[in-house]
C-alpha positions, 0 to 999 in steps of 0.5 A: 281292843282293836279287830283285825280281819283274819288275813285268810277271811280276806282272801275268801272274800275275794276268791267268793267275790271275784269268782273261781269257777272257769265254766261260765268263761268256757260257756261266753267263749264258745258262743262268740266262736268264729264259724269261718276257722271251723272245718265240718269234717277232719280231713281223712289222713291225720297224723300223730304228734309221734308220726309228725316227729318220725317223719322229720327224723328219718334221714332218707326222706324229705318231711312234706311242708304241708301236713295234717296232725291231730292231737290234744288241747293241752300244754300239761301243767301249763296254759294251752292258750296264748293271750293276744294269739290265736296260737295253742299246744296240742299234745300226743292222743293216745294211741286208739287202736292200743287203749280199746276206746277206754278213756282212763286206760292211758293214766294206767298204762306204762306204755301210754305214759312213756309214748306221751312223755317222749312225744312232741307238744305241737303249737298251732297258729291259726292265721288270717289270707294274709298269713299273719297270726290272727289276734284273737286268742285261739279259745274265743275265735275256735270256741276251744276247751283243754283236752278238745281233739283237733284235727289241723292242716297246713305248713308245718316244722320241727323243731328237734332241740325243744321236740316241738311241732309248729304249724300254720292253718287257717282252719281247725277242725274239732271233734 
């Protein structure tokens, strides 16, 4: 009689072996952060994702090149982090003044949900003087977690068919 190893055995094995816990990664991450992408303090006139989008769709003004937005390490169900890049997605904050500083409010609230929902996601790049996307995935050279609050300045667009903010800066504050 021959034994045959049970095939979810197996993968037991190797999920125990290799290992599933992400804490360990997020810990080696944030001590090989570089110091020189990271702002001391936010810079005082951020704007939300929503305020960034308003801007870009009212038709009687001119959207400024540079701006300031904050926002949230997150891309939903998706990786927020691109591999090889110091590029990111930042999704809307809840609005502060509306959840009363209650951290669970917007998984309850209709409308938290539906603002969240019809805001844009942002995409960060973080680049280098010579204005080139620097290489190092943007969760080692920022020390970066999902859900982290980051404040960002620099040349930004909209673009209105995929409701998506792109911005280029080369330092990040995190709160």
């Amino acid at each position: 009689m021959k034994f045959r190893f049970p095939a979810f055995l197996m993968l037991f094995s190797v999920a125990i072996t290799n290992g599933c816990n992400t804490d360990t990664e997020t810990a080696d991450v944030n001590a090989a952060s570089d110091p020189t992408v990271l702002l001391e303090s936010a810079p005082e006139t951020a704007l939300s994702l929503t305020e960034v989008k308003e801007l870009y769709d009212a038709e009687e003004s001119t959207p400024p090149e540079e701006l300031t937005l904050v926002g949230k390490v997150d891309a939903g169900e998706f990786e927020a982090f691109e591999p090889g890049s110091a590029t990111f997605m930042l999704s809307e904050l809840p609005d502060e003044a509306h959840t009363g500083g209650d951290p669970e409010h917007a998984d309850n609230c209709p409308f938290c949900k539906r603002r969240a929902a019809n805001a844009p996601k942002a995409v960060v790049q973080i680049i280098d003087n010579a204005g080139s996307v620097r290489e190092t995935r943007a969760d080692q050279l920022a020390g970066l977690a999902k859900g982290d609050v980051v404040t960002v300045s620099g040349k930004a667009t909209y673009d209105a068919d995929v409701n998506t903010i792109t911005i280029q800066s080369q330092k990040i504050h995190v709160r």
